[in-house]
C-alpha positions as CSV (number, residue, x, y, z in Angstrom):
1,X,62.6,155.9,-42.7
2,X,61.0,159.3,-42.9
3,X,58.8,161.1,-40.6
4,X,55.6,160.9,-42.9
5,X,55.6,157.1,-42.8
6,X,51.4,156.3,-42.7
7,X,51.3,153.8,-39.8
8,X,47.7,152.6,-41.1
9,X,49.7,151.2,-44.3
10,X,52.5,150.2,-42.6
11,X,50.7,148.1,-40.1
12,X,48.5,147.0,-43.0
13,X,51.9,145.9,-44.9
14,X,52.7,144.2,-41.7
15,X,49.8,142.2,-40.5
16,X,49.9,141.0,-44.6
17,X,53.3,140.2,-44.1
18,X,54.6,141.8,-47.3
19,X,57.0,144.0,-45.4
20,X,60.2,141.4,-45.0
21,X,63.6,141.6,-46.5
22,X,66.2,139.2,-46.0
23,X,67.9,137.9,-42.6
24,X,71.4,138.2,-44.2
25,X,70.6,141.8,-45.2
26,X,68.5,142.8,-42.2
27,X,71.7,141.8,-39.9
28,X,74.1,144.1,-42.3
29,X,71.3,146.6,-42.0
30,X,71.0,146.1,-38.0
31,X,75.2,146.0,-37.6
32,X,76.7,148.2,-34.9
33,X,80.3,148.7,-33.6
34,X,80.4,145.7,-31.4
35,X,82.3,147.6,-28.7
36,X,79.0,149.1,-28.4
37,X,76.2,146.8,-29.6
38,X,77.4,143.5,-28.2
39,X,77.3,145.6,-24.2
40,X,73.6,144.3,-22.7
41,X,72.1,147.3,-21.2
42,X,71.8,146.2,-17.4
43,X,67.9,147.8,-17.0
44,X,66.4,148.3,-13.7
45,X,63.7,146.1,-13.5
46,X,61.1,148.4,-13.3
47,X,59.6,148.9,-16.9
48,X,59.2,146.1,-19.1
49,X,60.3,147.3,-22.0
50,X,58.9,146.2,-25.8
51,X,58.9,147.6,-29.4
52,X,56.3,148.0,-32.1
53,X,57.3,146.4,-34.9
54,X,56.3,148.7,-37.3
55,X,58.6,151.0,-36.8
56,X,61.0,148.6,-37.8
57,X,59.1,147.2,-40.8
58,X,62.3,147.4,-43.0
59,X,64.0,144.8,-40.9
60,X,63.3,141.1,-40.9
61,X,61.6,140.1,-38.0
62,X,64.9,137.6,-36.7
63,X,67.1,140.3,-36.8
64,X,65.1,142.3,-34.8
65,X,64.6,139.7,-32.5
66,X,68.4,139.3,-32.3
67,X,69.0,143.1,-31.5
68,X,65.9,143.4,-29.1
69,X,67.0,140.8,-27.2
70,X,70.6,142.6,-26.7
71,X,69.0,145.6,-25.5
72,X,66.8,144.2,-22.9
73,X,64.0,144.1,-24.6
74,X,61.0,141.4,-23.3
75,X,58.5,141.8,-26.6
76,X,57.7,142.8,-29.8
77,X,54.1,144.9,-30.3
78,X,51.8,144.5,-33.1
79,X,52.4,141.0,-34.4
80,X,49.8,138.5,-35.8
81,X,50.1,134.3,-35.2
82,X,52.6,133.8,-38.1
83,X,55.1,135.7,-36.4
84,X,54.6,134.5,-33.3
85,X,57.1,131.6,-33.6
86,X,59.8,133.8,-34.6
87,X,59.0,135.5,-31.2
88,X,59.2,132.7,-29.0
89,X,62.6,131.5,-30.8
90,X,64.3,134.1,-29.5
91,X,62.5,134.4,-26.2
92,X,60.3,137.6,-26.7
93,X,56.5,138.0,-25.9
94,X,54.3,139.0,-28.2
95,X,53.2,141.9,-26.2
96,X,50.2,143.2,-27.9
97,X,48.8,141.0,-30.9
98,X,47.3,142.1,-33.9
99,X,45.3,140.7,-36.8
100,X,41.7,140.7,-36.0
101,X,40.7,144.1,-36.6
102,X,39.3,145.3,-40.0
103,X,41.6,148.2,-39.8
104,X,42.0,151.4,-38.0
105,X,38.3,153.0,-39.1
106,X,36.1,150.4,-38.9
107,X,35.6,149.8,-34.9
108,X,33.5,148.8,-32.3
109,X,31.5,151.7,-32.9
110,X,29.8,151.0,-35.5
111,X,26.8,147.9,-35.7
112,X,27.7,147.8,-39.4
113,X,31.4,146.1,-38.8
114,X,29.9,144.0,-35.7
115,X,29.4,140.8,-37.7
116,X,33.0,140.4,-38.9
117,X,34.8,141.9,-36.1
118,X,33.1,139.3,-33.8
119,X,34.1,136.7,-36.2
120,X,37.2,137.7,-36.3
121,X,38.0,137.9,-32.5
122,X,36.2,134.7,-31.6
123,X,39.1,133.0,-33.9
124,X,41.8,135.0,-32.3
125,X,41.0,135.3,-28.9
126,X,42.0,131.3,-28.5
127,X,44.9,131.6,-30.9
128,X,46.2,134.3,-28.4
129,X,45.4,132.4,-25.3
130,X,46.7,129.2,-26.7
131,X,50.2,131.1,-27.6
132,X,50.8,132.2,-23.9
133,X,50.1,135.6,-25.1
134,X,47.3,138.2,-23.2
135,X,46.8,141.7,-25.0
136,X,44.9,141.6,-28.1
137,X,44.3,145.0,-29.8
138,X,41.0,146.5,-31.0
139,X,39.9,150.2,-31.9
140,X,36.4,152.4,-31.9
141,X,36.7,153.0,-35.4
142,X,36.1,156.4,-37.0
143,X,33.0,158.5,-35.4
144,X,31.4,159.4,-39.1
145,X,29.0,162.2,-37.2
146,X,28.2,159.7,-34.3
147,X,28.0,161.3,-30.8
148,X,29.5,159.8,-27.5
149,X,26.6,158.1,-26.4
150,X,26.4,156.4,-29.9
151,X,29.8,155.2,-29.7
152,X,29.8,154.0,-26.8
153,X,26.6,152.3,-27.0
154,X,27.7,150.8,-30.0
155,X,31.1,149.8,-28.5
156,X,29.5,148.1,-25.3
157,X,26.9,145.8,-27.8
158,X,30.0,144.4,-29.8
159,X,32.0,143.9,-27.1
160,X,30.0,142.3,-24.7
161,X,29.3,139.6,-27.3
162,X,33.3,139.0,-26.7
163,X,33.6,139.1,-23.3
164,X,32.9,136.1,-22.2
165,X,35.3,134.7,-24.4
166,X,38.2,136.9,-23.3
167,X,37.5,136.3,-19.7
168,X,37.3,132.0,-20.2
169,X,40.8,132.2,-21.8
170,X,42.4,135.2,-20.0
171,X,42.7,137.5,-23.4
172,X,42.7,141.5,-22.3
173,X,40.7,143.4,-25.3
174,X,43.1,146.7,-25.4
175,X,41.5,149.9,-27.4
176,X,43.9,151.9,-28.6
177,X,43.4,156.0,-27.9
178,X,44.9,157.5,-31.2
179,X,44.8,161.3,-31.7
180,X,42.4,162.5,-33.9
181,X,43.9,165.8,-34.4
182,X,46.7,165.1,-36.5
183,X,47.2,161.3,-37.7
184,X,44.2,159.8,-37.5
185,X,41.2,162.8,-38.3
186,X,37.6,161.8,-36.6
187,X,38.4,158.5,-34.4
188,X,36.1,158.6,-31.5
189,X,38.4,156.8,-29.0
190,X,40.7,160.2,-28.6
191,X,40.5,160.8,-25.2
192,X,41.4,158.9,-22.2
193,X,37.7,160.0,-20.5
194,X,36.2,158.5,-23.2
195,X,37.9,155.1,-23.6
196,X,37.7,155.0,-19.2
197,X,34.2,155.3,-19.5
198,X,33.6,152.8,-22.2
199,X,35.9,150.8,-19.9
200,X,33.1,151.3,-16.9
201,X,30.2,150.2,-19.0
202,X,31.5,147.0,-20.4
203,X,32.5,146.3,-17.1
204,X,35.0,143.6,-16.9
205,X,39.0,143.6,-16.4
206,X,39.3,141.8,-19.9
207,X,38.4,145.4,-21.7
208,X,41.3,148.2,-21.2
209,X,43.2,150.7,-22.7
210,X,46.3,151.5,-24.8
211,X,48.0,154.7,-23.6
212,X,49.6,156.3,-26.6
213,X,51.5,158.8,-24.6
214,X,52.3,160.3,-28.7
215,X,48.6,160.3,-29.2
216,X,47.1,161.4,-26.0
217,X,50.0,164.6,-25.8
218,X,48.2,165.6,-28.9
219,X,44.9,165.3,-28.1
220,X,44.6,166.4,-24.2
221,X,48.1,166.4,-22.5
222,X,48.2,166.4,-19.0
223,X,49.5,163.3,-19.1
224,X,51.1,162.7,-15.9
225,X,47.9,163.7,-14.4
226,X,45.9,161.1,-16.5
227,X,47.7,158.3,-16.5
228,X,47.4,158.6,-12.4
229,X,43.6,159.2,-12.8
230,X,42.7,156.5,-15.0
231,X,45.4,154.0,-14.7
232,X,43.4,151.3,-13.5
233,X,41.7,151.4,-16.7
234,X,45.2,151.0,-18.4
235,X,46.5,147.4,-20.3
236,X,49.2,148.9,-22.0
237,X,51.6,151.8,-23.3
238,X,53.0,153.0,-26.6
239,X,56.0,156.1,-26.2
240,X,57.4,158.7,-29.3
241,X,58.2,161.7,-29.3
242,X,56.3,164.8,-30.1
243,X,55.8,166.5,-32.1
244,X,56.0,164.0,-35.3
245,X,56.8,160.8,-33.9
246,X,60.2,161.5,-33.5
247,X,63.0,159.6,-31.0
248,X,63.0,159.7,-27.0
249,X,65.3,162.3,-26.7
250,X,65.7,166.2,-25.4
251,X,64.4,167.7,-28.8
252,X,60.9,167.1,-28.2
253,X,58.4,168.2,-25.4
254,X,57.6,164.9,-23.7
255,X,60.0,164.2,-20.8
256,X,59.7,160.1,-20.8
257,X,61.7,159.9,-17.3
258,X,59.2,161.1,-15.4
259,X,56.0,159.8,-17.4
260,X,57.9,156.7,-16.4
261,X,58.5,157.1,-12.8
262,X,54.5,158.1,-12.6
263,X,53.4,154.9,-14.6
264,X,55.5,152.8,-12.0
265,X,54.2,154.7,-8.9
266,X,50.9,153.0,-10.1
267,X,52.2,149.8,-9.7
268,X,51.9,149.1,-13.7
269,X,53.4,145.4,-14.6
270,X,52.3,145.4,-18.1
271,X,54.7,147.0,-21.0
272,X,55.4,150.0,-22.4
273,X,56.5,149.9,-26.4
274,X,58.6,152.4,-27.8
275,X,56.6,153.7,-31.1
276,X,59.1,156.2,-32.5
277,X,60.3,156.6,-35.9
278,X,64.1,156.4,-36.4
279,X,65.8,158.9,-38.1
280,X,69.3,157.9,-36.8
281,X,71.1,155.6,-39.5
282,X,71.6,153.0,-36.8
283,X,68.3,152.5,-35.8
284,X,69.5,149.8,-33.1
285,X,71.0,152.4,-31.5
286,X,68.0,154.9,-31.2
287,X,65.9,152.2,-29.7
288,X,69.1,151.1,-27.4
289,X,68.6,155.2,-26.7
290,X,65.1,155.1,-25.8
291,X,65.3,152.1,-23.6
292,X,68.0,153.6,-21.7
293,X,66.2,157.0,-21.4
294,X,62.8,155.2,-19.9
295,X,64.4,152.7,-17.8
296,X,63.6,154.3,-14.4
């Protein structure tokens, strides 16, 4: 997989499920020296750990599953309903669900997508809750020369129309802060101050964030600091390494042990979802890697 992989198509290609291969050939693919792979990782209990799956588009979904679970792994982020049964097969949460957004653009801030993303949340939000599942992803959408207090006007009058729902069947609606310096040019929701405050003025537990700790190095770092200051505001995290995306390790400028150790000094009981792109060949044993690395 290389490093300029576009996650907007890829999670497009996902979410239309056009990106499976084979189980037989996704288990070659997935094969490790069983000295190695078939040795559970005994992991401390103190970060539930997940995996985007994405990231690992050009494996089947079972095989996955079958290698997550050896790892320690509790869920799988960025799945939609068809996938979920594959999910529970095998024990795994669906740990932040996808497939009622337009796309990564068209958001919450703008009145002109309103009517379809409400439709298309009202039909989720019960599929997710029905499932046993609680995160459900949404995004601000592209600014297109609107200020802050457009946005987040904008943002509140959508999302109080789905409010209600989320809080009768327990669904968390979890914006996503994406950088807007580098992958994704002119979204609004690129700072964690901006999302926290949009997070104030909807005013209800059932609106929160996802802390791309990728994205938010990029666009402010500080992110120790932050994720103490606005963790309350907090659903969820996504990990990689920067710059480019690149594997948990000591070649990039991130150090996840203690990011981790400060996200469970808040008392954070949600998951955190490694979001790296594999350049290893045995792409098990990156994530196995990761894992390891922000297991505190």
């Amino acid at each position: 997989m290389t490093s300029n992989i576009n996650r907007r198509n890829a999670l497009k290609n996902i979410v239309a499920g056009t990106a499976a291969i084979g189980v037989s050939s996704g288990l070659s693919a997935l094969a490790m020296d069983k000295s190695e792979s078939d040795q559970p990782l005994k992991l401390k209990g103190n970060i539930n750990h997940a995996v985007c799956r994405w990231c690992f588009s050009s494996f089947e979904l079972e095989a996955l599953c079958i290698e997550a679970k050896k790892i320690g792994i509790k869920g799988i982020d960025l799945v939609g309903p068809k996938d979920w049964p594959t999910l529970k097969k095998y024990g795994l949460e669906s740990t932040m669900c996808n497939g009622a957004e337009i796309n990564l653009v068209d958001g919450f801030n703008d009145e002109k997508f309103h009517e379809k993303l409400i439709q298309n949340y009202t039909a989720m939000i019960p599929l997710v809750a029905e499932a046993g599942y609680k995160n459900l992803i949404c995004f601000s959408g592209n600014r297109r020369g609107k200020d802050d207090e457009t946005g987040w006007n904008n943002c509140v009058k959508g999302l109080k129309q789905l409010i209600p729902l989320a809080e009768k069947h327990n669904v968390v609606l979890v914006m996503e802060l994406l950088n807007s310096k580098i992958n994704h040019k002119d979204y609004q929701c690129d700072r964690t101050s901006w999302g926290a405050e949009l997070c104030k003025r909807v005013g209800s537990e059932n609106f929160k964030l996802l802390y791309d700790i990728y994205h938010m190095q990029i666009d402010e770092g500080d992110v120790i600091r932050n994720i103490k200051d606005y963790h309350q505001y907090i659903a969820h995290y996504h990990t990689a390494g920067v710059p480019g995306r690149n594997e948990i390790d000591d070649t990039q400028e991130l150090y996840y042990p203690a990011i981790m150790k400060a996200i469970a000094e808040t008392g954070f009981k949600g998951f955190v979802a490694q979001e790296f792109l594999p350049k290893n060949a045995d792409k098990m044993a990156s994530l196995k890697k990761a894992v390891t690395i922000c297991d505190i």
